[in-house]
Structures are given as structure tokens and as C-alpha cells.
Backbone as CSV, one residue per row, in Angstrom:
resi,resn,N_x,N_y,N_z,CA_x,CA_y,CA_z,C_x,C_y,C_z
1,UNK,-214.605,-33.831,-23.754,-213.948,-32.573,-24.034,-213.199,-32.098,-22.796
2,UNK,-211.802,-31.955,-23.245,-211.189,-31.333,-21.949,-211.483,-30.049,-20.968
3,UNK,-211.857,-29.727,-20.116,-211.870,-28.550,-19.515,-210.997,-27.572,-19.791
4,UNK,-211.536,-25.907,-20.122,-210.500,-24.823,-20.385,-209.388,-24.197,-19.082
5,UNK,-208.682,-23.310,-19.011,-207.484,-23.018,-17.756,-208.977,-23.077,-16.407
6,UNK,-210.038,-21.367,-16.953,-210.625,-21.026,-15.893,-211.913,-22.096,-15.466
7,UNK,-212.167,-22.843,-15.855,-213.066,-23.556,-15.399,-212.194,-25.047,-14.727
8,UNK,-210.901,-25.006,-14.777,-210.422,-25.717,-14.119,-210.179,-25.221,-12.059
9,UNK,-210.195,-23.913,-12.414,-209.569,-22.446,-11.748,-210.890,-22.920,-10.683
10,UNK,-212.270,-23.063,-11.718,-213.123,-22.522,-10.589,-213.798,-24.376,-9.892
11,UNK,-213.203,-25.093,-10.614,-213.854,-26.391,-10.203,-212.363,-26.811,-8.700
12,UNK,-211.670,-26.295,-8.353,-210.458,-26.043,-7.157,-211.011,-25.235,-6.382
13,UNK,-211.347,-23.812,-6.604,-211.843,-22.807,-5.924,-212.983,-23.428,-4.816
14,UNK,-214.347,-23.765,-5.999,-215.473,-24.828,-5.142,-215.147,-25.086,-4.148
15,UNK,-213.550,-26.047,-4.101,-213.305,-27.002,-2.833,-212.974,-26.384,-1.371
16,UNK,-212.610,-25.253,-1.761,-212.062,-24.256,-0.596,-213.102,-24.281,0.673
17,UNK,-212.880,-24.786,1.556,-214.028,-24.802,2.651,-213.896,-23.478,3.265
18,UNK,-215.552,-23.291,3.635,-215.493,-22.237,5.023,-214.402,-21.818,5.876
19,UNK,-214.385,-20.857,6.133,-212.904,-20.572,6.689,-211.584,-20.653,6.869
20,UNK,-211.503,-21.139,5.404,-210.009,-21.184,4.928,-209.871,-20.607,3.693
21,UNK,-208.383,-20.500,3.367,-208.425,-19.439,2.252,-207.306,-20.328,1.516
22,UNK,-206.890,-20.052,0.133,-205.909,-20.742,-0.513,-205.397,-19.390,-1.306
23,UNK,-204.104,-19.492,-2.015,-203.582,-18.418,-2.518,-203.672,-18.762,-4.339
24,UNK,-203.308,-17.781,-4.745,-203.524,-17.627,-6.542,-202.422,-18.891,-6.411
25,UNK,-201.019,-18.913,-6.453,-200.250,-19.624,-6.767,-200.930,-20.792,-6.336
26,UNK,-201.385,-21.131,-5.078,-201.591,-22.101,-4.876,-202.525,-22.741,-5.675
27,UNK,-203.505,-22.012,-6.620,-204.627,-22.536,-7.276,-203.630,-22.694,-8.683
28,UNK,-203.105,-21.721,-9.031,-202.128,-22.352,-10.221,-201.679,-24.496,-10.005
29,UNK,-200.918,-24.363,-9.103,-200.088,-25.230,-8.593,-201.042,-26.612,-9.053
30,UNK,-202.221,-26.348,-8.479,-203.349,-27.531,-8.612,-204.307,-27.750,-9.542
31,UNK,-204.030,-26.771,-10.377,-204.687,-27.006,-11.622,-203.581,-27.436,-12.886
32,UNK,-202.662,-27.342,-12.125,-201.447,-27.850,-13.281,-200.922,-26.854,-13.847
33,UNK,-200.458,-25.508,-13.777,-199.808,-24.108,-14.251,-199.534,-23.675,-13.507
34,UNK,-198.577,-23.538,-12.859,-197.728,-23.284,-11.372,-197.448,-22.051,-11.814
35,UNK,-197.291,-21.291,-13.253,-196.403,-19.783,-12.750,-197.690,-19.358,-13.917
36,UNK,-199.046,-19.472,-13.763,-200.023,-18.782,-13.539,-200.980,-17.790,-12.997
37,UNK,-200.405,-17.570,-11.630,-200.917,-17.209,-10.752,-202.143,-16.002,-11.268
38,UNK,-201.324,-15.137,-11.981,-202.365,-14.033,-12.352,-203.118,-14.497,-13.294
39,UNK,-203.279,-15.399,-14.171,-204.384,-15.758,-14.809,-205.335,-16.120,-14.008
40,UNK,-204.862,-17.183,-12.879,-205.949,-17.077,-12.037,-207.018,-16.038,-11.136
41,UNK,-206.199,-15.057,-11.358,-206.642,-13.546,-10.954,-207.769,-13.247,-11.466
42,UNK,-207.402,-13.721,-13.382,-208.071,-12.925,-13.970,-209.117,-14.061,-14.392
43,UNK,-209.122,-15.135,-14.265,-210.717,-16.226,-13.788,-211.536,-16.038,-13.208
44,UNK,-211.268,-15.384,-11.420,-212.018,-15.061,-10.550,-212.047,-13.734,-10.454
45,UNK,-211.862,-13.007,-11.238,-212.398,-11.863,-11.379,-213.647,-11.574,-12.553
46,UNK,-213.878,-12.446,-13.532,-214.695,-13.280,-13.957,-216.141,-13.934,-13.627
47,UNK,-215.775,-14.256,-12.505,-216.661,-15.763,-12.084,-217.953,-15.636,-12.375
48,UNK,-218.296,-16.678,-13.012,-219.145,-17.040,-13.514,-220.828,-16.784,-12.594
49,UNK,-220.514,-17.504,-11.649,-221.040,-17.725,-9.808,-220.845,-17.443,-9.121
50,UNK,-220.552,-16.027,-9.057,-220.131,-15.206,-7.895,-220.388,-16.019,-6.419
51,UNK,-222.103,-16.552,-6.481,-222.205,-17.208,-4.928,-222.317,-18.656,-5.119
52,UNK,-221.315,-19.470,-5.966,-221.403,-20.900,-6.135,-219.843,-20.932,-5.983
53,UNK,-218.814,-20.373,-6.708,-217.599,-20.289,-6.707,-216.665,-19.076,-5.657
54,UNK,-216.525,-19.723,-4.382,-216.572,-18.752,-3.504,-214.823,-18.571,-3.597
55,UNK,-214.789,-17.433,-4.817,-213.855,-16.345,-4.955,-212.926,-15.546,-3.930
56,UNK,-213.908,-15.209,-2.828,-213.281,-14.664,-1.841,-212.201,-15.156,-0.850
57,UNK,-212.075,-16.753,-1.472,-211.572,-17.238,-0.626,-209.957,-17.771,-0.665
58,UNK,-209.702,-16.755,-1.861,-208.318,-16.909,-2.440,-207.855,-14.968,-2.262
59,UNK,-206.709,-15.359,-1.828,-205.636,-14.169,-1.219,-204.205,-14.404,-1.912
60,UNK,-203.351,-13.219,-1.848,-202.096,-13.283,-2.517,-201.106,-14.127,-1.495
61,UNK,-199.863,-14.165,-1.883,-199.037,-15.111,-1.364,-198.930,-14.805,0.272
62,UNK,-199.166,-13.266,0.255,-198.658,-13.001,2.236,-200.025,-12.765,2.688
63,UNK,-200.954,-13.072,2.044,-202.219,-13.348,3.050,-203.201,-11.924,2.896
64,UNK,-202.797,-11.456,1.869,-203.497,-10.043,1.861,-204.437,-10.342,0.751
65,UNK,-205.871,-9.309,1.661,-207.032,-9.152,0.316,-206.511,-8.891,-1.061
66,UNK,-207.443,-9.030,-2.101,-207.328,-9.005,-3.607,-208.334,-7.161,-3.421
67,UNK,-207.117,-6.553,-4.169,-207.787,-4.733,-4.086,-208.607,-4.642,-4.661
68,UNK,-208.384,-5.883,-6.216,-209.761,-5.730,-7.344,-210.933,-6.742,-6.662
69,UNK,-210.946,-7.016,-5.971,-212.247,-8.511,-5.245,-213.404,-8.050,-6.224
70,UNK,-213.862,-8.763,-6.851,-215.233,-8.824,-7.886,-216.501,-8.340,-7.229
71,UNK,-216.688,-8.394,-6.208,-217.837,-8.090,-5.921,-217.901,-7.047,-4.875
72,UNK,-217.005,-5.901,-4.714,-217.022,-4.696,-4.100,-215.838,-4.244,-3.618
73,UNK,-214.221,-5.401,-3.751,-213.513,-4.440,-3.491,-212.917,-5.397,-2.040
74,UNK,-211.908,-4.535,-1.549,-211.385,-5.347,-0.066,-212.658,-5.440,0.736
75,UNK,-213.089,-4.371,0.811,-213.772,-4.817,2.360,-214.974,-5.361,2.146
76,UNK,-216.080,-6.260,1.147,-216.524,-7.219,0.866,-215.722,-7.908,0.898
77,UNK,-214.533,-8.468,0.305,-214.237,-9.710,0.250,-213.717,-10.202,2.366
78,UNK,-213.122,-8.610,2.570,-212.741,-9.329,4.451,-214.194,-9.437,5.298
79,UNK,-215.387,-8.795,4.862,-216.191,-9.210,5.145,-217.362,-10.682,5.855
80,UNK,-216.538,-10.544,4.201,-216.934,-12.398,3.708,-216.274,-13.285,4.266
81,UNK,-214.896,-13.099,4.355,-214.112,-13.871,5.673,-214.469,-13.867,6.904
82,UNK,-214.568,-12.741,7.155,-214.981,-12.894,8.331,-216.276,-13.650,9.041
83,UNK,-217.315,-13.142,8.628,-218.375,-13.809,8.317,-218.309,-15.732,8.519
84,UNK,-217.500,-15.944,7.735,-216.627,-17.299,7.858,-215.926,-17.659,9.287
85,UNK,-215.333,-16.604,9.704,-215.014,-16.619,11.228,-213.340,-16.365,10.569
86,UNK,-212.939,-16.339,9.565,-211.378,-15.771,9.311,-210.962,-14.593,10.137
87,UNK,-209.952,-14.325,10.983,-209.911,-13.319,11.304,-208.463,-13.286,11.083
88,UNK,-208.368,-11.455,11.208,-207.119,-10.446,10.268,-206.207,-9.958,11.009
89,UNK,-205.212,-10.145,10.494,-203.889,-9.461,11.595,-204.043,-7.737,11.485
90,UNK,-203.584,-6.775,11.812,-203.483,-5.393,12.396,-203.279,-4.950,10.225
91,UNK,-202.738,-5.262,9.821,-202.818,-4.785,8.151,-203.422,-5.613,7.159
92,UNK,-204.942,-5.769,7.323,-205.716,-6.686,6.701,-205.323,-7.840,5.701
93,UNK,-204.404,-8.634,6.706,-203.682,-10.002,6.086,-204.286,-10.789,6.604
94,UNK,-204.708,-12.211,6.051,-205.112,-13.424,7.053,-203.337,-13.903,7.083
95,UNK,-203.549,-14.840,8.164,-203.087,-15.575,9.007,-202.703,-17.053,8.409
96,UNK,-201.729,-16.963,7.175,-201.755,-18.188,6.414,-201.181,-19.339,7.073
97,UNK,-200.931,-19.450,8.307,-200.769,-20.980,9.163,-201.589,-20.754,9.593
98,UNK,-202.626,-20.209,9.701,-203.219,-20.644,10.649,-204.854,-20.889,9.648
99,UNK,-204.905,-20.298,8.356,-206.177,-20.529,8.089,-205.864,-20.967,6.359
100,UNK,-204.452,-21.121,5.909,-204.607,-21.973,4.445,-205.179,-23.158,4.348
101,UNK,-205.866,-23.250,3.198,-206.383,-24.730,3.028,-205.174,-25.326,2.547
102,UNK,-205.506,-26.843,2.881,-204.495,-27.855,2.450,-205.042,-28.748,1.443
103,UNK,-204.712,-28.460,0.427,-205.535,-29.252,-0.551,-205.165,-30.269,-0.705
């Protein structure tokens, strides 16, 4: 049986290592629906596994927190980056050369 959009969404997400972050488009892109992006939004806002499918680790295209983050909002999710060792430019953006994953 084929896999549905969001469980494709969250079996990509998984791969996201520690201290890197990937963007919605970019999770579109690799699951095969490139002008998805907000469905993917609305997967990981969802998630199934809040602490198996690490959600937090996807940001919009210029590197800025998600306002809705599932599990409390921006400052859990920069938290959680941080925590990771991500650190934030002066308007709570990561640093997408310097910390996108390369899938």
C-alpha cells in the first residue's frame, strides 16, 4: 500500500539531524509535491510524534520560526533549536547557510 502526502511529510522530517533545519518547500520538494509547501504545514502541525518526528526542525523559506509550532508556539520551537546548538540572528531567523540540511 502506497504511503499517504503526510506520512510521507513525516518519514523526511525523521531524517533531519540535530542541528539542522530544512524548510516546508524543501520537504515538499522531497516528497515529490514541490508547490505543497503549506500542506506540509498542515502535517506537522498534526504530528503524530510530537517527540519521534522532530517538527521543530522545519522553518519557512527565510529561516524564520513557524508562529503556529505545535507544541507551544515560537519560543518552544527556538528553544528546541537551540538546545540543538542552532543559533538565531538578531530577528529570530536561523542562519540557512549555515545550518540547512542537505538532503
Amino acid at each position: 500500500m502506497e504511503k499517504g502526502f503526510f506520512e510521507r511529510v513525516y518519514d523526511i522530517v525523521r531524517l533531519i539531524p540535530r542541528g539542522k533545519v530544512a524548510t516546508y518547500g524543501q520537504i515538499a520538494r522531497l516528497v515529490g509535491a514541490p508547490h505543497c509547501s503549506r500542506q506540509v504545514g498542515w502535517a506537522l502541525h498534526v504530528n503524530p510524534e510530537p517527540y519521534v518526528i522532530p517538527c521543530h526542525r522545519v522553518v519557512n523559506r527565510e529561516g524564520k520560526l513557524s508562529g503556529a509550532f505545535a507544541f507551544g508556539g515560537t519560543d518552544a520551537q527556538r528553544f528546541l533549536l537551540a538546545e540543538e546548538g542552532v543559533e538565531f540572528e538578531c530577528d529570530d531567523k536561523v542562519d540557512l547557510q549555515k545550518y540547512l540540511w542537505e538532503a
